[in-house]
C-alpha positions, -999 to 999 in steps of 0.1 A, spaced: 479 -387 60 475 -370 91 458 -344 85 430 -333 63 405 -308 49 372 -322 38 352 -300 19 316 -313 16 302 -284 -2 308 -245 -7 292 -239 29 309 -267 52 348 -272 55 358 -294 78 394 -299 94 406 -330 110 436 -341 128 446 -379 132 473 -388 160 480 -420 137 492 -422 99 469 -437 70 435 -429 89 425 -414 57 391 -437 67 384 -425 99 391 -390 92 367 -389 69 341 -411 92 349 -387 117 338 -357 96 304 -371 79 294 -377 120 299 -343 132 283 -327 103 253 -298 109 221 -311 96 219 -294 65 251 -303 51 252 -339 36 237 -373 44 259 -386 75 272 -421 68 302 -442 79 328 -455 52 333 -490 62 356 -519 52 327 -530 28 320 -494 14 354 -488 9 361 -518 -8 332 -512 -31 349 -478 -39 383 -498 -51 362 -527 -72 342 -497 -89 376 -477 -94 396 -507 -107 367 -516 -125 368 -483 -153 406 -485 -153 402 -520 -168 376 -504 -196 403 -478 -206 424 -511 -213 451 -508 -185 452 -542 -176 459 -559 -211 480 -551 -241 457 -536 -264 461 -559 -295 477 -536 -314 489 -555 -349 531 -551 -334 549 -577 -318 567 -575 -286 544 -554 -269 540 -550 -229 510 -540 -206 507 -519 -172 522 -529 -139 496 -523 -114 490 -529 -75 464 -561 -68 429 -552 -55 434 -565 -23 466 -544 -18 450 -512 -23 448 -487 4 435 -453 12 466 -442 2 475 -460 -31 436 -455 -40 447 -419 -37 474 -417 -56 468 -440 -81 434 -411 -88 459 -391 -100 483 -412 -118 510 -424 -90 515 -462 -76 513 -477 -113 529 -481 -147 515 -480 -182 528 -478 -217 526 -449 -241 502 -472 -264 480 -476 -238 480 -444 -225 471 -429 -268 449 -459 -264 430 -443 -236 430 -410 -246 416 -421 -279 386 -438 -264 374 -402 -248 380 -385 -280 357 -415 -300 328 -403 -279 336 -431 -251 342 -461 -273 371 -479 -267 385 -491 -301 415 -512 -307 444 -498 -322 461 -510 -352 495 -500 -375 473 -511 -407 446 -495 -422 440 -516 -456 459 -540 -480 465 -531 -514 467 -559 -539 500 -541 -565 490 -567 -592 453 -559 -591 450 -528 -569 423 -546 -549 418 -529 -513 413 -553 -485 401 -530 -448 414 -538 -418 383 -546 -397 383 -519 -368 374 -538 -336 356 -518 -308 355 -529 -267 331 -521 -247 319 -482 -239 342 -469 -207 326 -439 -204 290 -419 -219 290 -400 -242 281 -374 -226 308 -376 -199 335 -379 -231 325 -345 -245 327 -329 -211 365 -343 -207 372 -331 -245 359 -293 -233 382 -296 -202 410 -306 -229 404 -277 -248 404 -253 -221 438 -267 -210 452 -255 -243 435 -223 -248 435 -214 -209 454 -232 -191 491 -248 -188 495 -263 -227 487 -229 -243 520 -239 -260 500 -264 -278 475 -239 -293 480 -244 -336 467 -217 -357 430 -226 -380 428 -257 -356 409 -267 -322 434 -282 -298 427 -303 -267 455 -314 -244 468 -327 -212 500 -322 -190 514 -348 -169 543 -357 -146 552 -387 -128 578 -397 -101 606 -424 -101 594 -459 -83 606 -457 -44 630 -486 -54 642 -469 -82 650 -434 -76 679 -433 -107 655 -435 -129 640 -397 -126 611 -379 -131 589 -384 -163 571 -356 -181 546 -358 -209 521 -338 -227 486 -360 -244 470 -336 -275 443 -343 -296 430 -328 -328 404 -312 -340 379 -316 -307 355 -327 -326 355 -358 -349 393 -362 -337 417 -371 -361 449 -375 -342 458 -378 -311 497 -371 -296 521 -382 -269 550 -365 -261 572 -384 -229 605 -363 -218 625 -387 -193 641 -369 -170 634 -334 -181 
């Protein structure tokens, strides 16, 4: 990062040049300093802020169940490869906001994408609904365990209306079905920098209805 364009709000846009690489930090210091008045509260982003800024990050990526398999009743199951805390930069904390610098399964990502559409709840998956007794047709439930809330309520239903507008707007109009209220999600990520051969991965998340969601759907192309 050498150079960058901090927009603090619709009245003040700020351009910076850094002679050095990585000085996401001090670009940013730089720009809070020489800010008019009026614009925004100047500050400086130091070693402690910043880290505060990764523990809180980290922090909700745990909730969403990144960091563990998620219990699902299946055996052989993996969990996300992900940088340690203290090896978190400007950089990775950058890219990693939008998906980059880590690795997660498909489970975990419908597992994710499940707890927005359950109003922010995250809730365990499992393969088994209930147990049927063929002598005596008793039914035995599969308890359904719930973790903690990642996100409100309020912030889930907001995500769920960006979903929908993806489909009926925006780049998954593909996914728009007839008599039913679609909500999706594109995304694409690149090949590790060790390991180049293995391509580019594209996938599409959709959920249905948008309200009181009964399934949600993850399609992964490897190297489309």
């Amino acid at each position: 990062v050498r150079n960058a364009i901090v927009f603090l709000n619709p009245e003040v846009i700020v351009f910076y040049k850094s002679e050095r690489k990585n000085q996401f930090k001090e670009i940013i210091s730089k720009a809070m300093i020489d800010l008019p008045d009026y614009a925004v509260p100047k500050f400086e982003i130091t070693d402690d802020y910043f880290e505060s800024i990764v523990t809180g990050f980290i922090s909700l990526i745990n909730k969403y169940g990144f960091f563990k398999k998620t219990g699902i009743d299946l055996p052989g199951e993996a969990k996300g490869i992900f940088l340690a805390k203290d090896k978190v930069g400007p950089v990775e904390l950058a890219t990693i906001s939008f998906g980059q610098r880590f690795e997660v399964t498909p489970l975990q990502m419908v597992t994710a994408v499940s707890s927005i559409a359950n109003g922010g709840e995250y809730i365990e998956p499992r393969v088994v609904k209930e147990i049927i007794d063929s002598e005596t047709g008793e039914k035995q439930e599969v308890e359904v365990k719930k973790g903690d809330r990642v996100i409100s309520e309020e912030t889930a239903n907001s995500v769920l209306s960006m979903m929908q507008s993806v489909v009926e707007d925006g780049t998954g109009r593909n996914a728009q079905v007839q008599g039913y209220l679609v909500g999706g999600k594109t995304g694409t990520s690149e090949p590790p920098s060790g390991n180049k051969e293995a391509g580019y991965v594209a996938s599409y998340v959709a959920i249905s209805p948008i309200e009181n969601t009964e399934v949600v759907l993850l399609l992964t192309l490897y190297k489309p």
